[in-house]
N, C-alpha and C positions, 0 to 999 in steps of 0.2 A: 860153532858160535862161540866166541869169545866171550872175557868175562864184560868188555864194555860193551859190546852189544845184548846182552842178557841185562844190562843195567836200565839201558835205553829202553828194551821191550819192556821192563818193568815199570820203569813210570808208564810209561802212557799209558800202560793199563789200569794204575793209578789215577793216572787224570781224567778218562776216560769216566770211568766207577763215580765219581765225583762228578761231572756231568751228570752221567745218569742221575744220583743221586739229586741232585740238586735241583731236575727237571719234575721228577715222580714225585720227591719228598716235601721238599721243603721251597716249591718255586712259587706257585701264587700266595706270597707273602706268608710262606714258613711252614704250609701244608697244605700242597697243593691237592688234585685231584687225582694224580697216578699213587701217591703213597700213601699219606694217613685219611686223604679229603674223600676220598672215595667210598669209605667206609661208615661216614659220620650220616653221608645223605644231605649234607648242608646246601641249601642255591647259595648259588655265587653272587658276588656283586653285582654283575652286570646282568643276569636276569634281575635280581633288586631293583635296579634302574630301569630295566624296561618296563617292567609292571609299573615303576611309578609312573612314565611318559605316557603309558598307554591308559592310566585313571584320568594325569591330564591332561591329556587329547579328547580324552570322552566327554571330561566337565567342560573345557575348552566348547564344544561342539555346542552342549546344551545350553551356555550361557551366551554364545553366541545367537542362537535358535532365540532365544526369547527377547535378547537384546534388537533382535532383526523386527519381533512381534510388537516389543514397543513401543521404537520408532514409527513403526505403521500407524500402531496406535495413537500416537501423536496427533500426527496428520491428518488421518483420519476424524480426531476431533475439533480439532483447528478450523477445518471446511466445515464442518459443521455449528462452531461459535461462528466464523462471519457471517457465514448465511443466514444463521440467526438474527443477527444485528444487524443484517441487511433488509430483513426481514419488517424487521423494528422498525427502523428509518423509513421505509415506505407506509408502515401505518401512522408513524408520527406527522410525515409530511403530509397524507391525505387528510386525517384527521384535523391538523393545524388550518388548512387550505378550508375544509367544509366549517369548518368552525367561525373563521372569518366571514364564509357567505352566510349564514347565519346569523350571525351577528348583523352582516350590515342589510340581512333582509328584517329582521325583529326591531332594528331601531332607526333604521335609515327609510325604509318603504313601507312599512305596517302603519305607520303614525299618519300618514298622507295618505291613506287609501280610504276608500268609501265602506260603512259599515257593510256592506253587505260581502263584498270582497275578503275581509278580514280572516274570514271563519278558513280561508281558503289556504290564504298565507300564512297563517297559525299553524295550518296541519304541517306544511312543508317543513316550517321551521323546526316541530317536534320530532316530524321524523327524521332531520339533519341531527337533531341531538342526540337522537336513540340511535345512530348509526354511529357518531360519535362516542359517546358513550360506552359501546358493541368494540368499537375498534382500541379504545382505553384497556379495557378489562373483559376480557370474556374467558371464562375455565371451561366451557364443552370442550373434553376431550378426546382427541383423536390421535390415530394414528401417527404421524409425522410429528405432534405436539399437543404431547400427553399432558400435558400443565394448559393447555388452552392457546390460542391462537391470539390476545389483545396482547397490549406494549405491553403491560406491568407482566404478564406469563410469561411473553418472548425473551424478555430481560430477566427473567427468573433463569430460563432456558438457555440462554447465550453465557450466562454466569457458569452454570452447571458446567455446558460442553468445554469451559475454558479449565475449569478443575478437572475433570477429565483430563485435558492436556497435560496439566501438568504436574501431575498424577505421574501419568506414562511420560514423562521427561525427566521426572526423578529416578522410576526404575530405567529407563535406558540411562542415565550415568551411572547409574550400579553396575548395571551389568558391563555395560565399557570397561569400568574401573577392576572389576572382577575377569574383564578378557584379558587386560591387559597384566594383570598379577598372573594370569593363568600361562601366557606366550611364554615373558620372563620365567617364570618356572620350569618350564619347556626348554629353556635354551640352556637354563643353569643344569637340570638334569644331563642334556647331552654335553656339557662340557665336563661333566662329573664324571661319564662314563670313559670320554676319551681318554682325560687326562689321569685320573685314578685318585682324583682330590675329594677326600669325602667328606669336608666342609661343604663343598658345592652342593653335594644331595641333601645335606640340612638346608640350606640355604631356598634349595627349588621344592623340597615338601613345606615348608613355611613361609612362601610366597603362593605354594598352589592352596594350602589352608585360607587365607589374606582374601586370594579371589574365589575361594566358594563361598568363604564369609559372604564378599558383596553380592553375590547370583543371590545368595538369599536373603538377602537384605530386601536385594532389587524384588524380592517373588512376592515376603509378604509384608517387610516395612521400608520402605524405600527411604522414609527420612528420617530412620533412626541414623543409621551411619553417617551419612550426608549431614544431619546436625551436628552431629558430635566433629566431624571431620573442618566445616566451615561454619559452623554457630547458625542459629534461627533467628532472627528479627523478631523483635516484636511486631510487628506491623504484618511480617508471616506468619506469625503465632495465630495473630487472630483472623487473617485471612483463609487458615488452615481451617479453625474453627468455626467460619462462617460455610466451607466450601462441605464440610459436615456435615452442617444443617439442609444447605441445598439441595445437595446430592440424598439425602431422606424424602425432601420432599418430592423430589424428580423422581425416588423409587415407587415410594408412594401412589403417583399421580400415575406413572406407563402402569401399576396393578390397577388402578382402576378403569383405565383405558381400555385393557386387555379386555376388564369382566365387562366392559360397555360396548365393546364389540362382539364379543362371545354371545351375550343376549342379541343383539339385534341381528346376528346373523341367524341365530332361533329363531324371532321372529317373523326373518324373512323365510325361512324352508317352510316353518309352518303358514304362513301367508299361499306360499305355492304348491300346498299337500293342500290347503283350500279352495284354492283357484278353479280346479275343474268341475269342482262338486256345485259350485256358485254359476259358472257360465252353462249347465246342464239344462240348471233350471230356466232359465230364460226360454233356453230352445224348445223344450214342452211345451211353455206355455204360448210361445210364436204357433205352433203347428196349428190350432184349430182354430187362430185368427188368419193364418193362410187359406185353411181351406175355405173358412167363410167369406174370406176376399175372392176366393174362385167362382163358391158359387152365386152370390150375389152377384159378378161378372158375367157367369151363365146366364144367370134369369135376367140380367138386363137386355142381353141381347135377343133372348126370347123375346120379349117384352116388345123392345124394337123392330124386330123385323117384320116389312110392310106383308101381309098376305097375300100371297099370288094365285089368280083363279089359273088353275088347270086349263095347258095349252092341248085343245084338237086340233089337230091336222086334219082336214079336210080329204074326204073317199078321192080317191082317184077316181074323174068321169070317163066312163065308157066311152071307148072310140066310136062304137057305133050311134049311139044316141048324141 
């Protein structure tokens, strides 16, 4: 081997040495994981970033989930305001309808009618008013409409179900608003990972912050953000404030429904822990009017039947004689 070939084998053993080195030592950005990184125990970037995708995929999922529960909720209450005021509208219309016969039986035919008649047409027309009346306002409450089944309740009731709605229309834009901070987050993480820009992972932990804000916004004030973000009206302000007050009293009114059912269903079990002890006695006291129905039927036909004098048959006569 020559001196220039002894030259040549020395670099490259050279450059070689400096590869290695540079691969162990100093390669993921100055201390990698073969030479000093190994020893520190430090996660890498890129587990960094998977943990942060994998938090918001998780919150992504949950704000999703409630945002999906919302919307139901919406709708759900929405069918339930019209039908309310569908509701309405047929007691108004009946009411209005019986009110008019009423009316034109009290001062159109009552006036022409003979006294004796009157007492007649008077009743009918009172009880058109008490039905009227009955269909205006009535609070017995039930089941389906715990505030009462008259207009003035139904419209108490159809106000209610409407704040309800939109209620659950505010947290479903939260939570939207919060899905959508949550994706974008998502996307900026995985472009942070590929490309090794670690602006981008500030960027996607402070959009994923942004929309858990709104998830929780949406969970337990829906219009606190929402105000701040597009302002309140006044006219909402006090809409807000009146939908308060309803909504107490709509609470209110299903607790005392609940305890007005709870007793009459007492009622009824104890009515039927009753019932057989009640129909017992009845049948005691039938049985010795049965049997006195029998015998009295005996002795009648005793009594009836004609006497028969005892039939002889007549000796058989002797052939001979």
């Amino acid at each position: 081997m020559n001196a220039h070939e002894a030259h040549e084998t020395h670099e490259h053993m050279e450059h070689a040495e400096h590869a290695g080195h540079g691969e162990g030592g100093h390669g993921e950005g100055g201390h990698g994981e073969g030479g000093h990184g190994a020893g520190h125990k430090h996660p890498s970037r890129g587990k960094l970033i998977a943990i942060l995708i994998s938090v918001l995929a998780a919150s992504l999922a949950v704000v999703e989930t409630a945002g999906n529960g919302a919307n139901s909720k919406s709708i759900r209450e929405n069918i339930l305001a019209s039908d309310t005021w569908n509701f309405f509208q047929a007691r108004n219309i009946r009411a209005t309808a019986l009110s008019g016969s009423a009316d034109t039986l009290e001062k159109g035919l009552l006036p022409n009618l003979p006294a004796d008649q009157k007492p007649l047409v008077e009743k009918v027309v009172t009880d058109m008013r008490g039905k009227i009346n009955k269909w205006n306002s009535n609070t017995a409450p039930s089941k389906a409409y715990p505030m009462g089944d008259g207009s003035n309740e139904l419209m108490k009731a159809a106000h209610v179900h409407e704040c309800y709605r939109d209620y659950a229309l505010e947290q479903f834009h939260n939570y939207e608003f919060g899905s959508a901070a949550l994706q974008l987050a998502i996307v900026m993480a995985s472009a942070s990972a590929v490309t090794g820009v670690g602006a981008l992972a500030i960027v996607s932990g402070t959009l994923g912050a942004v929309g858990v804000s709104f998830g929780l916004a949406g969970w337990k004030s829906p219009e606190l953000l929402m105000g701040l973000l597009f302002g309140q009206s006044k006219e909402e302000e006090e809409e807000s404030n009146e939908c308060v007050k309803v909504e107490a009293e709509y609470v209110e009114a299903t607790e005392r429904a609940a305890e007005h059912e709870h007793a009459a269903g007492g009622h009824a079990a104890a009515g039927e822990h009753a019932a057989p002890a009640e129909h017992a006695a009845p049948a005691e006291h039938a049985a010795p009017a049965e049997h006195a129905a029998m015998s009295d039927h005996a002795a009648m036909t005793e009594h009836s039947a004609p006497a028969t004098a005892p039939v002889t048959t007549p000796a058989a006569t002797p052939a001979g004689h």
